[in-house]
N, C-alpha and C positions, 0 to 999 in steps of 0.2 A: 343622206342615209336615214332609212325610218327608225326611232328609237324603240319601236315597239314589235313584239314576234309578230310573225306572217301568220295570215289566217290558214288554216290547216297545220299550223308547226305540232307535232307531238311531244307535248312533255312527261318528264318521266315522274309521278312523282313516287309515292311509298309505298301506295298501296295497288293504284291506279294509275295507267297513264292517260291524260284529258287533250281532246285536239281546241286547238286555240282557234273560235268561232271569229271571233270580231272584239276588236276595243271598244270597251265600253265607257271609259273616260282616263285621263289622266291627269293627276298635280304636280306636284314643285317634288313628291317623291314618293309616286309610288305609281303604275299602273293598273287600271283594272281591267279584265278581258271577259269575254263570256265563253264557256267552256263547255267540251261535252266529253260523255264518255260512255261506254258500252257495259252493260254487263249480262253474262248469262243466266238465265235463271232456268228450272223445270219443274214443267207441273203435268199432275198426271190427269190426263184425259180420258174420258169413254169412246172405244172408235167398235161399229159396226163391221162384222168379218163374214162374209161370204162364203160358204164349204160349197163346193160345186162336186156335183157326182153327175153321173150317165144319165138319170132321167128328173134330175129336179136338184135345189139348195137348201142347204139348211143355211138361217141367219143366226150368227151368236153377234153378245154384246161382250167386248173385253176392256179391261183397261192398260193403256201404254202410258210409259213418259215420253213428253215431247221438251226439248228443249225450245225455249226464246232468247232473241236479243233485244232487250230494252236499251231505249238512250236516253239519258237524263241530263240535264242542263245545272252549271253551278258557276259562280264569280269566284275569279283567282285573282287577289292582289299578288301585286309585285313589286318587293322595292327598288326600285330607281330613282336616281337622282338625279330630275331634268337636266339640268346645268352642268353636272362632272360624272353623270355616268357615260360610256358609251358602250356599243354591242356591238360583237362580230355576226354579220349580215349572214355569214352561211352557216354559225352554229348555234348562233343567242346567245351563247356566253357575255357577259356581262362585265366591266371593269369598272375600276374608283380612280378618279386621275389625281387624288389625293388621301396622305394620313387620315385627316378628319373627316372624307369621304366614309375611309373603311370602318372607321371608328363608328361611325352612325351607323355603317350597316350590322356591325356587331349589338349594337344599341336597338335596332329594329327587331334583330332578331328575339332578342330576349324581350322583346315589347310582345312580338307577336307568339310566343311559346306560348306567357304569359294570361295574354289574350283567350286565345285558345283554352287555355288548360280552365279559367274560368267559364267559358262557355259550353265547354262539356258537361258540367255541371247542369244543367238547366234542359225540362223538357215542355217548354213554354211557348206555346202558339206566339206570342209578343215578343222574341227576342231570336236572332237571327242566330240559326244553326250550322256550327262549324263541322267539317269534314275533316278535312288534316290540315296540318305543316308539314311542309319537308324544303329540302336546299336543293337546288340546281343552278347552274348556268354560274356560278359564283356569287349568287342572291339567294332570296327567299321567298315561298311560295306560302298564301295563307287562301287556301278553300273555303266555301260559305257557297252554303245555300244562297240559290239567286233568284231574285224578287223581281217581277216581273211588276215593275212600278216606278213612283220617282218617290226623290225624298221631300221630307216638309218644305226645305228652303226651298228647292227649285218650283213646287207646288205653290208657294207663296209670291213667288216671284212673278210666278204666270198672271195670279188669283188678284193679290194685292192681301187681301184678307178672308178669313170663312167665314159659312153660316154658324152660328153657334152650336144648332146640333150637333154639325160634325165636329166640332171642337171639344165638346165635351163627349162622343163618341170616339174620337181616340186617344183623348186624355183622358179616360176611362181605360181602353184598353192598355195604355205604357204605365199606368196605376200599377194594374193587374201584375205586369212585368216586373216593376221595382219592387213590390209587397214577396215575389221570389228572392230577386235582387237581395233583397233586404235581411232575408231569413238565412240567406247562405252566408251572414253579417258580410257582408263588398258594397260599399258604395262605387256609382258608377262615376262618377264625378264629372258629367262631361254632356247633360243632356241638352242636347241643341234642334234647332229644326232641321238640321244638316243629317243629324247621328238619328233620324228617327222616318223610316221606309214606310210607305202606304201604297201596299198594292191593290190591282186592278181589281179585288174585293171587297176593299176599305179595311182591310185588315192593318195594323198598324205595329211596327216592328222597332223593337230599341236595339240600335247599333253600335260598333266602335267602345271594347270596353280597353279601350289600351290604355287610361289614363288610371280606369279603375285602384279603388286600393283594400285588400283584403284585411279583417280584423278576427283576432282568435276569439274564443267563448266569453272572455272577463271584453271584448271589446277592445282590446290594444290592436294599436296597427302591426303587422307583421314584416314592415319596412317601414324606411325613411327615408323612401325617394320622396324627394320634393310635388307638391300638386302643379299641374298646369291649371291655366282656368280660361274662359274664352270673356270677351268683353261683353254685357251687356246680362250672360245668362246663370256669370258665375256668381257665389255670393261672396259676403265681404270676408267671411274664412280662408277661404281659398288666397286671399294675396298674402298671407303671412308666408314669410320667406322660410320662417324656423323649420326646422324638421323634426320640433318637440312639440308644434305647435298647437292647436285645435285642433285637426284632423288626423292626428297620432290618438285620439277617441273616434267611437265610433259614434257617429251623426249621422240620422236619416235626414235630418231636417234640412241639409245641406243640398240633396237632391231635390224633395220637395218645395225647395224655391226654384232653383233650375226649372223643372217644369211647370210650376206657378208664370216664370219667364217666358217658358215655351208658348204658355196659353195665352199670355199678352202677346205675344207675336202673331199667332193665330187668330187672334182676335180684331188686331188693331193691323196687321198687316205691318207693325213700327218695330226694329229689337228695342228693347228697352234700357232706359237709362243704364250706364255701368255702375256696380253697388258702387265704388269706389269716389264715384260724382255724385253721389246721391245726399251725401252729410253738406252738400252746398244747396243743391239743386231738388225743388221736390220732384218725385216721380207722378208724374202725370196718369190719374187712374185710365184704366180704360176706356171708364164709359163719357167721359170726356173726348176721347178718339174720335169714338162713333158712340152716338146717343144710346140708340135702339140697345144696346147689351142690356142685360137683365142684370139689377142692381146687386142680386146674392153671386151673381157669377160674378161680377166687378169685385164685388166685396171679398170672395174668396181667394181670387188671384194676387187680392192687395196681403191679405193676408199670409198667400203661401208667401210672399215675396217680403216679409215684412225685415228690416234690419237685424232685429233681437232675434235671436233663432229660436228662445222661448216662446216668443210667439207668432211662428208657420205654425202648422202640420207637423206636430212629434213623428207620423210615421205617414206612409204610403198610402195604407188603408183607412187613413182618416181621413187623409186626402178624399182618398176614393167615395165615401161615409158621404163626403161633403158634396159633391160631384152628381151623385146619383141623387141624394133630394132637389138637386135645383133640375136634374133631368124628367123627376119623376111631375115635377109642378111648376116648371119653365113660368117667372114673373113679369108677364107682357104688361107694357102701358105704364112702366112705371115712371117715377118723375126724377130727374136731376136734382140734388140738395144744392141751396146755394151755396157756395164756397168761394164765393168772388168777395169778401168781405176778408181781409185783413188782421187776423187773432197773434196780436205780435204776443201772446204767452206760448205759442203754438207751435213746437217743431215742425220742420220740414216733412209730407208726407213721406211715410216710410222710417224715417229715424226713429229711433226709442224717445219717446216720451219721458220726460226726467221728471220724479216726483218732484213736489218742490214747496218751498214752504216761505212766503213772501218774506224778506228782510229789511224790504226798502218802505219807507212814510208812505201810508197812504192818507191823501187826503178826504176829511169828515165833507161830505153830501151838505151838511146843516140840516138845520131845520128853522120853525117857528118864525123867527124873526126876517131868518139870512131865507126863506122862500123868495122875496120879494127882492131882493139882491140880486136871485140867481136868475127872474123874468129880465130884470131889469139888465144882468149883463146878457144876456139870451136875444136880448133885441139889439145892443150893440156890435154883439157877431153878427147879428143877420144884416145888420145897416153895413157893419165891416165887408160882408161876403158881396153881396151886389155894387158898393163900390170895387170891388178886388176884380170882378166879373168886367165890368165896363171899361176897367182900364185906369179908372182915374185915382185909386189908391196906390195900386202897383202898375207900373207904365209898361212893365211886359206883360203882364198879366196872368203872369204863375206865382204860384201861392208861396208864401215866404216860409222860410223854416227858424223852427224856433229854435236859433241855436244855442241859446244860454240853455234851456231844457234835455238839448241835446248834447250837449257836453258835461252837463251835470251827470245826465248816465253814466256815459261812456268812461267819465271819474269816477264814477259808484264800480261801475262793473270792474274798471282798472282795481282799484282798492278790495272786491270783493276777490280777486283771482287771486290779490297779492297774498290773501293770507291765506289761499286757499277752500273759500266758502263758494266755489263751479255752481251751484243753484243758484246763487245771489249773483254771481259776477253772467251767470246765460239769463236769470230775468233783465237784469238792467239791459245786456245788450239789445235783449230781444226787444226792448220799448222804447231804444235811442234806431234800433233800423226801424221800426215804425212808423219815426218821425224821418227819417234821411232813410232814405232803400240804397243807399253810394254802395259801391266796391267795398269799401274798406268798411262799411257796420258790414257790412255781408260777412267779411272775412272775420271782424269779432266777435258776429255771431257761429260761425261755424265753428270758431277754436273753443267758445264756451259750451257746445253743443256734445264735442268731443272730450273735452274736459269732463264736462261731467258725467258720461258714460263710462268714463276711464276711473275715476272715482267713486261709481257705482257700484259697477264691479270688485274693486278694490278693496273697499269698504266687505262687500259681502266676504271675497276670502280670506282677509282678518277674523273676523265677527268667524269662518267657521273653523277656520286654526285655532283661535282662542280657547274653541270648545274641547281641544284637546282629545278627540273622539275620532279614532280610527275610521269609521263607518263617512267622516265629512272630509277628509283628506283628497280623495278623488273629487270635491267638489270643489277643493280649493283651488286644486289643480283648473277645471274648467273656466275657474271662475279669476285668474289669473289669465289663460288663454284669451279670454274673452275682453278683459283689459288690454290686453296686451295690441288688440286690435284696432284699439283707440289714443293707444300710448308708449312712453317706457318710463323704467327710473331702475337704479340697481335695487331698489328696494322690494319691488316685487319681482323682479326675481329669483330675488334671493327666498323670499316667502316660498313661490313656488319648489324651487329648490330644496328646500323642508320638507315641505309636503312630500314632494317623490321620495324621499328618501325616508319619511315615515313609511310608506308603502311598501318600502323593498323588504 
């Protein structure tokens, strides 16, 4: 039996009833169809009238109404649930062959009201416009304008990757979109190549705000459902489980990675790293993909996508700001920096940067005397290295590691964590994986990495609690949020905890 209505089915919906054209696709829960429906319209027209007598006419000109019927075309989801819905074949009626079936469908429907009621809002050439909701068949119908196109991922799928112009022409245009987005304070939370339409004009369309979350004038969220996020395009906010968490404030900057993500996909044809591997793994810029990208466009993508959300894109339009000079003066011929050299003081591309302020013995260069020392041992390496090369120092012929040096660190960085000094205990790691790249310096640099963001943070909403100043309260709060993302301990929560309750 087909799960889907028959082409010509008439539904009923609230305003309108729409004849079911054809499937247009379906998932794991929901159908989409293409739809049409009639309306009558009238307009008055001029008609020529003839008066006929015995020996001649006279002609007048008058005006009459004429009625028309137009037909217009629009996408209706529906939810279904491949797996436990089924439909009765001669009415469409639909059923759940479980609790938790129905349960979701209750759960859609308040998703797609939802939906809806923010899309009414908006009269935006870049964002896809809703018609109605209504219930039939024991489901739920959601109307939209239908785009006569495909979406980014399927376009990418074909393409593999785009030309830059178009990349930056319709990430120009979903700019445009969220800088509305933005102003109705809602983040969309959910910007993918999937959720984003480009029809047969190059017109470019932001879709699917069902994840979306609405925030009142001071910027509070006005709920505390939980965020979803997708792998690759969400940022590291988004995984906090809390329902107090970061995104109970209102953050653009949250989207402006999301599509900084988008634009590395377009760009590279690759999704990108998930932020959540990203504190192990650097993120690979763009223009390492594919050469040819133009270094401000690289550079700007690395930036909308940066970990610290201080430093994306604070907003949409700066986005946009950023976008539009490298369109207006596109940087051909430019050159690759090298980065194939090894800066063990150097976070993983993408992490936050930890100020930092050396703790560990550095050893004195000399001078005067000790020059001649340092020739002299300068040619004992180089005597050491070509033997190492041939074979006849080391019989495998890979370079020995120093491991009294390396252990010596990984003692420093041990000792610096113990007492809590995360800048001394992330330098030492970072200069024992320099000498050993193994799993395990990898993993102790990654925990010092996070360590000391976590104390970064931490650090700052003390220092603005301290100041006992209404006006930093809400910064403690963020600034709590934003550890919280690299840690726990009951101690800052409980700080946080203060804070909100200054505020109340």
């Amino acid at each position: 039996m087909s799960q889907e209505l028959q082409n010509g089915y008439i539904l009923r919906g609230e305003t309108r009833d729409y004849r079911i054209e054809r499937k247009l696709g379906q998932g794991g829960f929901g159908i989409t169809y293409l739809a049409t429906f009639e309306e009558e319209s009238e307009q008055e027209v001029e008609v020529v009238k003839n008066i006929r007598g015995n020996i001649g006419n006279i002609q007048t000109k008058e005006k009459q109404k004429v009625k028309f019927k137009n037909t217009y075309k629009v996408a209706i989801k529906e939810f279904f649930m491949r797996d436990s819905s089924h439909r009765d074949g001669a009415t469409g009626v639909v059923s759940f062959g479980s609790t938790n079936a129905n349960e979701m469908l209750e759960s859609y429907k308040n998703k797609a009201r939802k939906e809806a009621k923010i899309l009414s809002r908006f009269n935006n050439p870049n964002i896809v416009t809703v018609l109605e909701i209504f219930e039939a068949n024991n489901t739920v119908y959601f109307v939209m304008e239908y785009i006569e196109g495909k979406d980014l991922r399927e376009i990418l799928n074909t393409t593999g990757k785009l030309e830059q112009e178009k990349v930056l022409d319709y990430a120009l245009q979903i700019c445009n979109a969220l800088i509305d987005v933005h102003e109705q304070k809602i983040l969309h939370l959910d910007i993918k190549p999937s959720n984003i339409m480009i029809d047969g004009n190059g017109r470019a369309m932001l879709m699917d705000f069902g994840i979306s979350k609405q925030y009142d004038k001071h910027g509070d969220a006005t709920s505390d459902t939980p965020v979803a996020r997708s792998a690759g395009y969400a940022p590291i906010e988004q995984y906090s489980n809390s329902t107090s968490g970061f995104l109970q404030r209102f953050h653009p900057e949250s989207d402006t990675y999301s599509l900084g993500a988008t634009l590395y996909a377009m760009l590279t044809g690759e999704c990108p790293l998930e932020a959540t591997l990203r504190f192990g793994e650097p993120l690979k810029e763009p223009k390492y993909i594919v050469s040819s990208i133009y270094q401000k466009l690289n550079d700007t993508v690395m930036k909308a996508m940066n970990m610290e959300v201080l430093k994306r894109f604070q907003t949409a339009r700066e986005f946009k700001a950023a976008l539009e000079k490298i369109k207006e003066g596109s940087g051909s011929g430019e050159t690759i920096p090298d980065k194939t050299k090894k800066t063990p003081s150097q976070p993983p591309t993408g992490t936050t940067p930890v100020e930092k302020q050396s703790l560990l013995p550095e050893k004195s260069s000399g001078s005067g005397k000790l020059k001649y020392l340092w020739i002299a041992l300068g040619s004992v390496a180089a005597i050491f290295l070509i033997l190492l090369l041939i074979g006849v120092f080391a019989g495998n012929g890979e370079p020995t590691i120093d491991r009294e040096k390396y252990n010596e660190l990984v003692t420093a960085g041990d000792d610096m964590h113990s007492i809590g000094n995360s800048e001394a205990a992330l330098e030492a790691y970072e200069n024992a994986f320099a000498i050993d790249d193994s799993e395990y310096s990898l993993q102790l640099k990654i925990k010092a990495e996070k360590n000391a963001l976590f104390n970064t943070y931490f650090d700052k909403a003390k220092a603005l609690f301290a100041t006992d100043d209404s006006d930093f309260y809400q910064g403690v709060i963020d600034n709590c949020n934003k550890a919280l993302l690299y840690g726990d301990n009951d101690e800052i929560r409980q700080l946080k905890e203060k804070a909100e309750n200054k505020l109340k």
